[in-house]
N, C-alpha and C positions, 0 to 999 in steps of 0.2 A: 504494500500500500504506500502509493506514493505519499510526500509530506505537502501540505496544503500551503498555498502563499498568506501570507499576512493578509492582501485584500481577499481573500476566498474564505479567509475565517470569518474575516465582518460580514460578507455577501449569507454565506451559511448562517450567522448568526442572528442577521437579522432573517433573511429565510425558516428558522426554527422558531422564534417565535411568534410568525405567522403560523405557522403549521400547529404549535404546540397549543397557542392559545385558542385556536378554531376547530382543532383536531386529534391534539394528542399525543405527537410526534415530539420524540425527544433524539438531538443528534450531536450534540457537543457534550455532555457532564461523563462522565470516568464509572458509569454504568454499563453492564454488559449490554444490556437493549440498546443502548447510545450507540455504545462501538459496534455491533453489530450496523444499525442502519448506516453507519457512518459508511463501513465499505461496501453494501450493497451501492451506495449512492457514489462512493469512487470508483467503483466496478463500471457501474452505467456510464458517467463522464469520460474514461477511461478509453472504455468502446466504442463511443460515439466523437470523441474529440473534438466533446461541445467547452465552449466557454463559463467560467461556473457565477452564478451572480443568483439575485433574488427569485426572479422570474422563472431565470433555467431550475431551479432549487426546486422550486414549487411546483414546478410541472412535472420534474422528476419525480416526485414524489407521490403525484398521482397515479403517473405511468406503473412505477414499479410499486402500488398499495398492498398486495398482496402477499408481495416479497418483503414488507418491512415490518417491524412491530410496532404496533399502534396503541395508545393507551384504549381503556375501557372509556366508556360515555360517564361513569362515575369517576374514576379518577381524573377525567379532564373536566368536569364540575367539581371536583376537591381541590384543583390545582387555583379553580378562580374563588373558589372560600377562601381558601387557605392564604392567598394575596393578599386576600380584605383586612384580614387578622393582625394585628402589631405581634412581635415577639411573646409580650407579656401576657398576653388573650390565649396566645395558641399552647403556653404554659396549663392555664386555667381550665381552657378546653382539655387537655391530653391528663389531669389531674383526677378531673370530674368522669371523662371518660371509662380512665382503670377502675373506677369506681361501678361501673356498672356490671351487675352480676345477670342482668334478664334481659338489656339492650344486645344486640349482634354488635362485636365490634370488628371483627375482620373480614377481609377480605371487601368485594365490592356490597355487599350487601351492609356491612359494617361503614362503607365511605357513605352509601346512601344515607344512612340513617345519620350522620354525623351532618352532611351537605344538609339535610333538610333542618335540623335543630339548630347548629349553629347559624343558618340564613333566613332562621325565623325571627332572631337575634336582631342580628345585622338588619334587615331588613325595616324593621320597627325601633333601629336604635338607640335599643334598651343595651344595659352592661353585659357586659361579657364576664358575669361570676356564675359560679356554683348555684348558687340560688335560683340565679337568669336562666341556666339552662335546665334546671329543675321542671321552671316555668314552661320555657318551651317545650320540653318535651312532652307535657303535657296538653299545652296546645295542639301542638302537630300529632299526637297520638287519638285524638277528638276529633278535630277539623281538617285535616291534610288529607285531600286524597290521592294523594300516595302515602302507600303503608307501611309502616316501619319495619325492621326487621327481628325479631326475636329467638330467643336461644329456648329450645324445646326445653320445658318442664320435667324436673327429677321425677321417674316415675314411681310411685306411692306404694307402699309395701303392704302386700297382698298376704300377710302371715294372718290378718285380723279379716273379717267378713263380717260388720259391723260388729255385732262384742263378741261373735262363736268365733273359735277356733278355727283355721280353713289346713283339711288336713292335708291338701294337694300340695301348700306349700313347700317351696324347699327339697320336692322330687324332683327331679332332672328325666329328663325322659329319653327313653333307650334309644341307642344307635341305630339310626336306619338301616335296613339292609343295603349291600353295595349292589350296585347292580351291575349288567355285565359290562354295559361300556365305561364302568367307574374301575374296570379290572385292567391291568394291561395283560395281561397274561389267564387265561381261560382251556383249564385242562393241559396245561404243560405246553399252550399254543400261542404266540403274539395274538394279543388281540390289536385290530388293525382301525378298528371303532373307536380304543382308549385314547380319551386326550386330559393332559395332565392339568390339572389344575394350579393358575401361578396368581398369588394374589398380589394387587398391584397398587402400589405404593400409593398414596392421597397425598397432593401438595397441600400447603396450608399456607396462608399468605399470613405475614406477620405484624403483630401488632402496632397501629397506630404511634410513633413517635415523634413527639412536637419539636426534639432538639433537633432529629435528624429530617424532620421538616426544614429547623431555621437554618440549619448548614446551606440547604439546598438551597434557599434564601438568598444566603449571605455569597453565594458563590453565581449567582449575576448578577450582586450588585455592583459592576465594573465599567467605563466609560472609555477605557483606553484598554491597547493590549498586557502594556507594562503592571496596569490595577491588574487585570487577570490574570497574569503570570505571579504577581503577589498572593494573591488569595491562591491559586494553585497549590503553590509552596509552601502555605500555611498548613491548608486541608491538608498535603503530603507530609508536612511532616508531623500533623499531629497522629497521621493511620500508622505513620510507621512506629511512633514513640507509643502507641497502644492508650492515649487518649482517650476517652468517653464523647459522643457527641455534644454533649453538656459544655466540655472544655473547650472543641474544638470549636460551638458556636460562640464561647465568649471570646474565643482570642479573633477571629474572625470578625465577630460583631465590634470588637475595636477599632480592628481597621476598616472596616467600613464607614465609622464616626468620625475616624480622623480626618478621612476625606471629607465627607458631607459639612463636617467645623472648617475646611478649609474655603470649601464655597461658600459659605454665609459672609 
């Protein structure tokens, strides 16, 4: 993969946040989804020895939609919550969050429910605490219609049958017969019917983090290449010194303020 020019970073750059904030496309951050589209997208320029700029970016990226990874419809509505949010909200938010034991918090159905409560908020420009979103979730659980997501109820233990005894409790019940195509082998013979059973792994998308939110943050908020290359080396070396995202958004979020103090 060849290395990209200076202006083809800005051209990309500003090309992905069209794409990102209309679509979902992410193609510059130090993620595998990133790097990945990244050389679909230099694979294409490549073979076609097109010019690379805003325009060509975004047509490529239609061309080739199938071939690249796209966020979900929820997390490219979690990406414009999450904007809305100051640092200290998205603290309070991810606080109140771990907090919930019956709300879904992962995965897209966990982003749903989060977009919808905290833009109930926002929306009506009430505070951003604990209490507020207490509030709203109970609005949005009443009146929203779209429906929140929730985590199946423990199920209730069946040893009682109102006050009698229930005596079926606590039997397990016998092993099915195997049957023939459950056999690989039938009378000393291959069986040719047997297919083995392989059980297959479940992903689990992991829990909401509001530090590792503000990193992501704090890592465009840059104006030149030199600010990017700073913040780079920041994020870098805080993964390598084994850092928490905690630390790495505060030393980040410094230098973002020193710039922002120098413009005023």
């Amino acid at each position: 993969m060849r290395q990209f020019t200076e202006n083809e970073i800005s051209q990309i750059a500003e090309a992905e946040q069209e794409l990102d904030t209309k679509h979902g496309l992410i193609l510059l951050d130090n993620s595998p989804t990133a790097k990945t589209n990244a050389i679909v997208l230099n694979d294409y320029f490549n073979k076609h020895d097109a010019p690379m700029n805003v325009s060509s970016v975004v047509a490529a990226a239609y061309v080739l939609k199938d071939k690249l990874d796209w966020k979900s419809p929820a997390q490219v509505e979690f990406s414009e919550v999450l904007a809305r949010l100051e640092p200290a909200q998205c603290l309070v938010v991810n606080s109140w969050y771990k907090k919930q034991s019956r709300l879904k918090t992962d995965g897209d159905e966990g982003l749903r429910n989060i977009n919808q409560i905290v833009s109930w908020l926002l929306n009506r420009r009430y505070a951003v605490t604990e209490s507020g979103l207490d509030m709203a979730l109970t609005n949005v659980q009443n009146n929203s219609r779209r429906p929140l997501f929730w985590k199946e109820s423990p199920k209730q233990s069946r040893e009682y049958v109102g006050s009698r005894p229930n005596h079926a409790f606590g039997q397990t019940e016998k092993p099915k017969a195997i049957t023939v195509n459950e056999r690989e082998y039938v009378n000393g013979r291959k069986n040719h019917s047997f297919h083995a059973k392989t059980d297959q792994p479940r992903q689990s998308t992991p829990p909401f983090d509001a530090w590792k939110e503000i990193v992501k943050r704090y890592m465009t908020q840059w104006n030149t290449h030199g600010q990017k290359a700073t913040l780079q080396a920041e994020y870098d070396r805080g993964i390598a010194t084994g850092k928490t995202w905690r630390e790495i958004g505060a030393s980040l979020g410094q230098i973002v303020k020193s710039w922002q103090r120098g413009r005023q």
